[in-house]
VEXVEXKOL-677620 format. One record per residue (C-alpha): residue number from 1; x, y, z; residue in three letters; chain. Coordinates in steps of 0.1 Angstrom, whole numbers, plus 2048, in hexadecimal, padded with zeros to 3 digits. Layout:
<pts>
+-----+------+-------+-----+-----+----+
|   i | east | north |  up |  aa | ch |
+-----+------+-------+-----+-----+----+
| NUM |    X |     Y |   Z | ALA |  A |
...
+-----+------+-------+-----+-----+----+
</pts>
This chain:
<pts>
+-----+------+-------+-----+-----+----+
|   i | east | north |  up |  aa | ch |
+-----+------+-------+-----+-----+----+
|   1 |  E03 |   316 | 959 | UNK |  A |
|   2 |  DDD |   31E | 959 | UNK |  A |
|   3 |  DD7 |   346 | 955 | UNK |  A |
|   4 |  DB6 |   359 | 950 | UNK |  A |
|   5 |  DB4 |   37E | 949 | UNK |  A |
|   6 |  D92 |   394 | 944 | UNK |  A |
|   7 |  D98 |   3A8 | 921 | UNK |  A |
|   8 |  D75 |   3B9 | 920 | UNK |  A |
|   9 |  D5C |   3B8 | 93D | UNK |  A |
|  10 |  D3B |   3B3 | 929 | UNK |  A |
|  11 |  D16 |   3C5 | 930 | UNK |  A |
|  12 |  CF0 |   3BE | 92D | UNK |  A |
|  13 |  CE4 |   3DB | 916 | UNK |  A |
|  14 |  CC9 |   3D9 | 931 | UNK |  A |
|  15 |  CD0 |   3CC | 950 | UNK |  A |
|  16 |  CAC |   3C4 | 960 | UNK |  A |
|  17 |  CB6 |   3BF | 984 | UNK |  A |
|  18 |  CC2 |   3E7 | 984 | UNK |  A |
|  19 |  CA2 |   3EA | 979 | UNK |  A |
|  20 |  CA7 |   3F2 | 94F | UNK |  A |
|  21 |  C8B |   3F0 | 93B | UNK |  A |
|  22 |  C9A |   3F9 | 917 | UNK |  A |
|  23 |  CBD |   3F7 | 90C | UNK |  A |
|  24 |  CD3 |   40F | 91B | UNK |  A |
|  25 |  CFB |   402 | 911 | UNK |  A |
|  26 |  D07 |   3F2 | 8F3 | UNK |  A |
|  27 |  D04 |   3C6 | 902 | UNK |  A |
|  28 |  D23 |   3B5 | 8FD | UNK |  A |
|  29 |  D30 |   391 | 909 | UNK |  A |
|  30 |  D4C |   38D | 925 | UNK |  A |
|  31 |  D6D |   38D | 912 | UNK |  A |
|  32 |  D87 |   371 | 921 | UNK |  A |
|  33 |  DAD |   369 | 917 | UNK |  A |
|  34 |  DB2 |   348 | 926 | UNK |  A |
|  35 |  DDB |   33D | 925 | UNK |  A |
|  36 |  DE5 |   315 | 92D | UNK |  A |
|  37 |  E03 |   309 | 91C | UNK |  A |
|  38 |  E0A |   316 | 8FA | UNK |  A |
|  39 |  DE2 |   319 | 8F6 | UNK |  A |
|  40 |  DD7 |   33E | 8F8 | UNK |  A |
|  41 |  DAF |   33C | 8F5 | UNK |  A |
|  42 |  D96 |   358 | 8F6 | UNK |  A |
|  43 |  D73 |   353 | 8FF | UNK |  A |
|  44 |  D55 |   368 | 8F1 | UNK |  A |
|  45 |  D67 |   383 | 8DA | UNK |  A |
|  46 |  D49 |   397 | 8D9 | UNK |  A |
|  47 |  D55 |   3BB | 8D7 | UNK |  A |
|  48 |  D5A |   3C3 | 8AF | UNK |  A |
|  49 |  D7E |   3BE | 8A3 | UNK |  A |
|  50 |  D87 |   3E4 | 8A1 | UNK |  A |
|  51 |  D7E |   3E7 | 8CA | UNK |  A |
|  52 |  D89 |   3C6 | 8D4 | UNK |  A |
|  53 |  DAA |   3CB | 8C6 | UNK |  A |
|  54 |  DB7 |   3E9 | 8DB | UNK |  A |
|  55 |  DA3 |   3DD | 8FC | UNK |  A |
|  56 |  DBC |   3BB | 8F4 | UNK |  A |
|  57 |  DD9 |   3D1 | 8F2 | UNK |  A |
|  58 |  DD0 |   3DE | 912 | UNK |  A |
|  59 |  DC9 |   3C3 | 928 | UNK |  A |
|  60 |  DE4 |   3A7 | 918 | UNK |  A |
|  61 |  E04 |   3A6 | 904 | UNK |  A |
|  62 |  DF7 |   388 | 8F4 | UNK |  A |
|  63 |  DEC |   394 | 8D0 | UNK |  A |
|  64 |  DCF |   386 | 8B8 | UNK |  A |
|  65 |  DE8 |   370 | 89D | UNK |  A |
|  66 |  DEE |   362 | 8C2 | UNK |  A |
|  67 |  DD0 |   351 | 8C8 | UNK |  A |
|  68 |  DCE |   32D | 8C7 | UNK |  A |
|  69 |  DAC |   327 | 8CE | UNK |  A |
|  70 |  D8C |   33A | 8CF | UNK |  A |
|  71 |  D6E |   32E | 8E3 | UNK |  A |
|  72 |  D4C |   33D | 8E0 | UNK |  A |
|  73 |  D31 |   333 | 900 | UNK |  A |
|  74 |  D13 |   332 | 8E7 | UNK |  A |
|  75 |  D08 |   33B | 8C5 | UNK |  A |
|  76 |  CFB |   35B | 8CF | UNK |  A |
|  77 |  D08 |   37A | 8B6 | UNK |  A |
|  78 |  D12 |   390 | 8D2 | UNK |  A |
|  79 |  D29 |   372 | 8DB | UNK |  A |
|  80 |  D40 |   37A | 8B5 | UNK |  A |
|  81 |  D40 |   396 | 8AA | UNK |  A |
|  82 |  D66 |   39B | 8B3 | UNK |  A |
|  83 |  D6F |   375 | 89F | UNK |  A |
|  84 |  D7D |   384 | 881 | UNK |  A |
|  85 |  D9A |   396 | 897 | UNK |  A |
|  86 |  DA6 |   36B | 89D | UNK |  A |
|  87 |  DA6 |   360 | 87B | UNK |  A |
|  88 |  DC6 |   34B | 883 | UNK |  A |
|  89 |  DB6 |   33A | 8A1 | UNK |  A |
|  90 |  D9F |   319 | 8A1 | UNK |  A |
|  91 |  D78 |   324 | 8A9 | UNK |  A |
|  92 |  D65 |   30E | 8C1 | UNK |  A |
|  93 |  D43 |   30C | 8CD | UNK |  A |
|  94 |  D2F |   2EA | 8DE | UNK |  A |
|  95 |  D21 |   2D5 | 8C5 | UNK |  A |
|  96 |  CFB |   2DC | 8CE | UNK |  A |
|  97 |  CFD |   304 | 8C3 | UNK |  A |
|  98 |  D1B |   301 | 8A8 | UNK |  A |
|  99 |  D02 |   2E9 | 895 | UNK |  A |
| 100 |  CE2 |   308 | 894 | UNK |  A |
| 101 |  CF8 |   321 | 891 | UNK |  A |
| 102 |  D0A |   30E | 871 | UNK |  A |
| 103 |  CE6 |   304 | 863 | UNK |  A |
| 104 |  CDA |   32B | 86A | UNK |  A |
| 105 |  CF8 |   339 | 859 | UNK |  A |
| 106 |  CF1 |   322 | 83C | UNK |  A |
| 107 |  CCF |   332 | 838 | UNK |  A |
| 108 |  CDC |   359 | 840 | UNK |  A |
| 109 |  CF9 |   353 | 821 | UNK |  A |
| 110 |  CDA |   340 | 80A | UNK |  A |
| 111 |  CC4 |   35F | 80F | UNK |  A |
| 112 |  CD9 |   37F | 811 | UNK |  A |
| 113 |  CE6 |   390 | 7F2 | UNK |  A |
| 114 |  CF4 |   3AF | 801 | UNK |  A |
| 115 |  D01 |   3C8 | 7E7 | UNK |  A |
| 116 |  D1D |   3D6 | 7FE | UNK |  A |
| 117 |  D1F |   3F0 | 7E4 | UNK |  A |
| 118 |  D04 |   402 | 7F1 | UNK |  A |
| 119 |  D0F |   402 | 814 | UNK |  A |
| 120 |  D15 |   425 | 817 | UNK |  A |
| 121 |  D15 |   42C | 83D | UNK |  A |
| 122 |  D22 |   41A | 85D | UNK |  A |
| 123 |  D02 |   40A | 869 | UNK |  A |
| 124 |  CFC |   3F7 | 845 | UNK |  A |
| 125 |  D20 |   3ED | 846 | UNK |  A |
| 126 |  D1D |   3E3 | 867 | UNK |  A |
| 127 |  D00 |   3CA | 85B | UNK |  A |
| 128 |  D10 |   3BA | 841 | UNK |  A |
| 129 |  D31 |   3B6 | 853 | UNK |  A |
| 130 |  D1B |   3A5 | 871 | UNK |  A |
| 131 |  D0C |   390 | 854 | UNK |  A |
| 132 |  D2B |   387 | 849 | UNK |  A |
| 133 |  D3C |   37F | 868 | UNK |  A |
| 134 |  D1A |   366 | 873 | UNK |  A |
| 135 |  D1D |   356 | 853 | UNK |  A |
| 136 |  D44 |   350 | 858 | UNK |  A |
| 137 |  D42 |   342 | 879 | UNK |  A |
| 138 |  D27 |   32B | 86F | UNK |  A |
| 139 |  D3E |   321 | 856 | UNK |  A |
| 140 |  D5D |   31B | 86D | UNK |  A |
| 141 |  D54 |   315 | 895 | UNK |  A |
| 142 |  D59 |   2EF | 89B | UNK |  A |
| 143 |  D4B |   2D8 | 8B7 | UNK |  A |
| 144 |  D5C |   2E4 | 8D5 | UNK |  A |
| 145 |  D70 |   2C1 | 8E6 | UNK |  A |
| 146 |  D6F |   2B9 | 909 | UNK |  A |
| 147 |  D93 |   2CD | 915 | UNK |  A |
| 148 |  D9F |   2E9 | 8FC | UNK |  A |
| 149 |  DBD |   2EA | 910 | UNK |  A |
| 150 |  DCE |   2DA | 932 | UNK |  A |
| 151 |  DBA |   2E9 | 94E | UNK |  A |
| 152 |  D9A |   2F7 | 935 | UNK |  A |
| 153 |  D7F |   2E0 | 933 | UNK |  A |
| 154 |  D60 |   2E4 | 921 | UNK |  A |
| 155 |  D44 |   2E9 | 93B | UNK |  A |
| 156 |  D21 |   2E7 | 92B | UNK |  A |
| 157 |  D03 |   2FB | 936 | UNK |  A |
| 158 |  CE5 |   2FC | 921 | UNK |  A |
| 159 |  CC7 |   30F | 925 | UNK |  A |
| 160 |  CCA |   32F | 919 | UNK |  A |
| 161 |  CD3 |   322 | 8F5 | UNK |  A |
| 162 |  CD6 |   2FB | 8F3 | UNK |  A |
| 163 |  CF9 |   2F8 | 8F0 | UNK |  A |
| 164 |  D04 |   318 | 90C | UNK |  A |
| 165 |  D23 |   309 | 916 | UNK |  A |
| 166 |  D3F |   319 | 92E | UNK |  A |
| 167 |  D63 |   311 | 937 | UNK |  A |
| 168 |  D6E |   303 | 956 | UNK |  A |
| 169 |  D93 |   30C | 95F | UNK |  A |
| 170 |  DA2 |   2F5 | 97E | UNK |  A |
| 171 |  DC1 |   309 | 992 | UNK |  A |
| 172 |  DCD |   2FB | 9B1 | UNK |  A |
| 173 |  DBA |   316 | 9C9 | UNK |  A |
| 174 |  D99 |   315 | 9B6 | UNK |  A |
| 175 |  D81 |   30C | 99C | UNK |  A |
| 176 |  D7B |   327 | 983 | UNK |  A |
| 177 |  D58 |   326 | 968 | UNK |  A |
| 178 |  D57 |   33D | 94D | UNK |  A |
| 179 |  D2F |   33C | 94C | UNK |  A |
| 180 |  D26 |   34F | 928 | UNK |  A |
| 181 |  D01 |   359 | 929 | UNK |  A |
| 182 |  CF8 |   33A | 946 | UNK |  A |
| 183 |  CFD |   358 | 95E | UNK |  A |
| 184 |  D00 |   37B | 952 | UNK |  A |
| 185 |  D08 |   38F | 96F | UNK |  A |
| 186 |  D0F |   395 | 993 | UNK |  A |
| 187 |  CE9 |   39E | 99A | UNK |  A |
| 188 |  CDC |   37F | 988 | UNK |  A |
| 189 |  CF5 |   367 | 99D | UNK |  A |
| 190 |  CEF |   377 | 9BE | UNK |  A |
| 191 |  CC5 |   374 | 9B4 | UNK |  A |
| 192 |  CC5 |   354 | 99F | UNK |  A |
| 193 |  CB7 |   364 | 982 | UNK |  A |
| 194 |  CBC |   356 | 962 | UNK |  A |
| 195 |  CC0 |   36F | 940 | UNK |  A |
| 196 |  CA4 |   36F | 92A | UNK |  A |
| 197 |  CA3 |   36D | 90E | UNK |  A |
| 198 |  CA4 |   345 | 917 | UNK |  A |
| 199 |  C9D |   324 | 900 | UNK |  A |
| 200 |  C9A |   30E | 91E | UNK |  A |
| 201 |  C94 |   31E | 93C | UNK |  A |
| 202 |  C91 |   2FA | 955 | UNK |  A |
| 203 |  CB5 |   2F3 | 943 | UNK |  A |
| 204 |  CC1 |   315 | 949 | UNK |  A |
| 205 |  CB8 |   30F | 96C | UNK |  A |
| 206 |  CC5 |   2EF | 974 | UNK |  A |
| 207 |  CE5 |   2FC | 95D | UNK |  A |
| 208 |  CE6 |   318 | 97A | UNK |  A |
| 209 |  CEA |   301 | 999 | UNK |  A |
| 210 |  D04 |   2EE | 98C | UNK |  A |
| 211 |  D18 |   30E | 984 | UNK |  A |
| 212 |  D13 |   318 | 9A6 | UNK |  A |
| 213 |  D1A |   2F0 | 9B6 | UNK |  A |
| 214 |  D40 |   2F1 | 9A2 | UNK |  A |
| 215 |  D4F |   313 | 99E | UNK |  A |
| 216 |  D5F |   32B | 9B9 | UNK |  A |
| 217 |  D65 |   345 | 9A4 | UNK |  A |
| 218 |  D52 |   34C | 97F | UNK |  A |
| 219 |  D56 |   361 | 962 | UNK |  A |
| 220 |  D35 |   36B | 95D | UNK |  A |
| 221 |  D28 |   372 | 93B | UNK |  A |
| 222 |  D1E |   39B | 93C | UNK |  A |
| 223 |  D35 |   3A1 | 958 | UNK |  A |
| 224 |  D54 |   39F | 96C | UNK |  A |
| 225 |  D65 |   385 | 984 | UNK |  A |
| 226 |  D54 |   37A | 9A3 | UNK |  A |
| 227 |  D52 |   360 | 9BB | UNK |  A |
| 228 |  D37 |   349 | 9C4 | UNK |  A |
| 229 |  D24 |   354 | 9DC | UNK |  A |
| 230 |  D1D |   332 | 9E7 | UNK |  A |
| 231 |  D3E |   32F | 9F1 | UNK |  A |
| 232 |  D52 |   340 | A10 | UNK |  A |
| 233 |  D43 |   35E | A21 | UNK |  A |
| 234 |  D3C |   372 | 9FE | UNK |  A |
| 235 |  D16 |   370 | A01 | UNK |  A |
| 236 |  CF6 |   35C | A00 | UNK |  A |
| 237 |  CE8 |   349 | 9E4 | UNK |  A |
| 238 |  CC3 |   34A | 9E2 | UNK |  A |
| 239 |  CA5 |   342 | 9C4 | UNK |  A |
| 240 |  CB9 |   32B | 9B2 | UNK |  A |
| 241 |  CB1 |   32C | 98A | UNK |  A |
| 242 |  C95 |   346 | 98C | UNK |  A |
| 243 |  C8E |   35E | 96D | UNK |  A |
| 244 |  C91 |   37D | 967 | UNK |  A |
+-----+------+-------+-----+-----+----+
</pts>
């Protein structure tokens, strides 16, 4: 059976359609633990593993040695920062932004010689761990297949980075689309905005309509769960793939 559960509702750290200028809250990814079969898959750990961990045990019995499978939407940072909690699971990412992020990575661990020695407060230990974590997920994420499990198919939607890529869960009453960054939140579906910033933007855009054309309901990437407003009386979809 086919199960999805929100562990962390994620945030712009400025949201421009409420009218943010500057950052005003920490950003963070859309957490997702997505059950089917004896696969147990979380999409975007984003949160680090120290505040990921309890909001887990709070939304799910499932624990981290659990996981089976992790799944990351693109190669953005602020998509793994939590990875390290899931070092049991098998880390997967669609092949267009696993192969930067791996030759990126390559580059970070050639040019950095952190002394951690002479990390002496949070923020420079915070550094080299997020150094370290980038460097081990470029490392370890592999090309993403078609299904990661039965009823979880790999749903690709570039634009944003090259290889943005959501998952698209079939149940019998709907058609569910874990979006990552190809639509951020509530405001940006309802307006047709796309997030900046944005490699492609005519990608991004056409990546956008075909989100709206198959889903009824998305997971969207710096928010909660929501229908599509092109379906069924929950609203009006207007200014399809516009910026920001």
């Amino acid at each position: 059976m086919l199960h999805f559960r929100i562990i962390s509702i994620g945030a712009l750290g400025a949201h421009p359609l409420w009218g943010e200028k500057v950052a005003t809250r920490e950003g963070h990814s859309t957490t997702t633990l997505i059950e089917s079969g004896d696969r147990k898959i979380i999409v975007d750990p984003s949160l680090p593993p120290n505040i990921l961990l309890p909001r887990m045990q709070s939304r799910t019995s499932v624990t981290p040695d659990q996981i089976t499978d992790v799944f990351l939407t693109s190669k953005s940072p602020a998509q793994f920062r939590g990875i390290t909690l899931f070092p049991k699971a098998s880390w997967w990412m669609a092949a267009a932004d696993r192969e930067r992020l791996a030759a990126v990575s390559e580059e970070v661990e050639r040019l950095s010689d952190v002394d951690e020695s002479q990390a002496g407060d949070a923020q420079a230990r915070g550094v080299i761990d997020f150094v370290k974590t980038s460097i081990e997920v470029g490392r370890r994420v592999k090309d993403a297949p078609d299904r990661l499990a039965d009823g979880v198919d790999l749903f690709p939607l570039p634009g944003v980075t090259p290889g943005t890529a959501g998952l698209l869960l079939s149940i019998p009453s709907s058609t569910i689309l874990v979006t990552g960054d190809a639509i951020v939140t509530e405001e940006h579906l309802g307006a047709g905005r796309i997030t900046t910033p944005c490699e492609d933007m005519k990608h991004a855009q056409e990546s956008f309509r075909e989100a709206i054309e198959i889903a009824d309901v998305f997971v969207l990437g710096r928010d909660n769960v929501v229908f599509n407003p092109m379906r069924g009386t929950f609203g009006r979809f207007m200014n399809a793939g516009t910026s920001e």
